[in-house]
C-alpha positions as CSV (number, residue, x, y, z in Angstrom):
1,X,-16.0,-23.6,-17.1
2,X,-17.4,-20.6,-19.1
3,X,-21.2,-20.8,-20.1
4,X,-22.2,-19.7,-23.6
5,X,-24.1,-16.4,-23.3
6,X,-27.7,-17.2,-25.4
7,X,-27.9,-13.7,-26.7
8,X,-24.5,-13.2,-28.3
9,X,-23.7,-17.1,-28.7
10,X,-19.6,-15.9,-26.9
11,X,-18.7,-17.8,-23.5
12,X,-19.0,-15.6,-20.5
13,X,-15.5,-15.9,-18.0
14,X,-12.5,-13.8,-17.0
15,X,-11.3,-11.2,-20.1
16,X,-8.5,-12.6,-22.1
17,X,-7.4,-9.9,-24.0
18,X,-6.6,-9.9,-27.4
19,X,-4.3,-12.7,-26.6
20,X,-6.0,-16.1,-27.7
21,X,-4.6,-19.2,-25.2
22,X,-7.0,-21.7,-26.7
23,X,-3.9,-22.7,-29.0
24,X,-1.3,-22.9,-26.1
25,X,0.3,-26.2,-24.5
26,X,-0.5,-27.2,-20.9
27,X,2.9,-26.5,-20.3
28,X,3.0,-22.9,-22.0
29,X,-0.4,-22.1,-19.9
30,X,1.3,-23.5,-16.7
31,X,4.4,-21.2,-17.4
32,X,2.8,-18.2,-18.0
33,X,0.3,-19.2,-15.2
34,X,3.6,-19.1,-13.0
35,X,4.9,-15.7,-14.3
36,X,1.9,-13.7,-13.7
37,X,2.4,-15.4,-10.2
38,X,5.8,-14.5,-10.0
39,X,4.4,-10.5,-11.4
40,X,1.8,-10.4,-8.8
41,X,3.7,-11.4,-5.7
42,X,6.3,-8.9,-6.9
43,X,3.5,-6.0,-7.3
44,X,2.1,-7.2,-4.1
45,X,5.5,-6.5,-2.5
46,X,5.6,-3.0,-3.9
47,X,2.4,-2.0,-2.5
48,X,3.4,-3.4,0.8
49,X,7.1,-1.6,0.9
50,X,4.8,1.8,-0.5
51,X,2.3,1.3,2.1
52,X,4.8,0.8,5.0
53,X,7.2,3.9,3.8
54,X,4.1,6.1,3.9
55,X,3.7,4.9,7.6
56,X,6.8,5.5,8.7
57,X,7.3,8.7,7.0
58,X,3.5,9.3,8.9
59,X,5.4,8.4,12.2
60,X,8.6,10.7,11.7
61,X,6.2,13.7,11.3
62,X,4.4,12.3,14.4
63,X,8.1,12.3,16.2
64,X,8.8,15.9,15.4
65,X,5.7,17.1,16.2
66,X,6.1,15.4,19.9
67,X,9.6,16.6,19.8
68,X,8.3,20.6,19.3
69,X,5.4,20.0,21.5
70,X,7.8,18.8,24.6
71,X,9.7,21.8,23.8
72,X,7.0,24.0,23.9
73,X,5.8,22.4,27.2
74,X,9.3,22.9,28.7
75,X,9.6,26.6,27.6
76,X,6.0,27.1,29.2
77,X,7.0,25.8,32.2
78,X,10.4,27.8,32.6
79,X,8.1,30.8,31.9
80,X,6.0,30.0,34.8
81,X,8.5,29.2,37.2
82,X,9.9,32.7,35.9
83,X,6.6,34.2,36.7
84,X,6.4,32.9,40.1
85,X,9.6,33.4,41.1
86,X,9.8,37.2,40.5
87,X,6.1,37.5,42.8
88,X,8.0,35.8,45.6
């Protein structure tokens, strides 16, 4: 329950907005109680898919990188076996 602030005589307690609820039904409150619900889950969900495309986008960089690196390896290595294979 908000508590009156003693300096400005107005409750203290979450920020409405300019929107006034005092005048609502229970079952208007419960409703809209539901569709910010029903918002939040749904903006929760969009982070989440966000967060996880950045990850796997974060992986496929981390794939091709591997993938040059192996190459790189491998080309070393043939130049090596090159090397010692014209001393012999």
């Amino acid at each position: 329950m908000p508590e009156t602030i003693p300096e400005t005589g107005t409750k203290s307690g979450p920020k409405s907005g300019p929107e006034d609820f005092s005048e609502l039904s229970k079952k208007k409150l419960m409703k809209r109680i539901a569709r910010a619900r029903d918002l939040l889950t749904a903006l929760e969900y969009e982070l989440e898919r966000r967060t996880l495309d950045k990850q796997r986008k974060s992986v496929d960089k981390m794939d091709e990188y591997f993938d040059k690196t192996d190459a790189s390896i491998l080309n070393l290595t043939n130049v090596i076996r090159s090397f010692f294979q014209d001393k012999s």
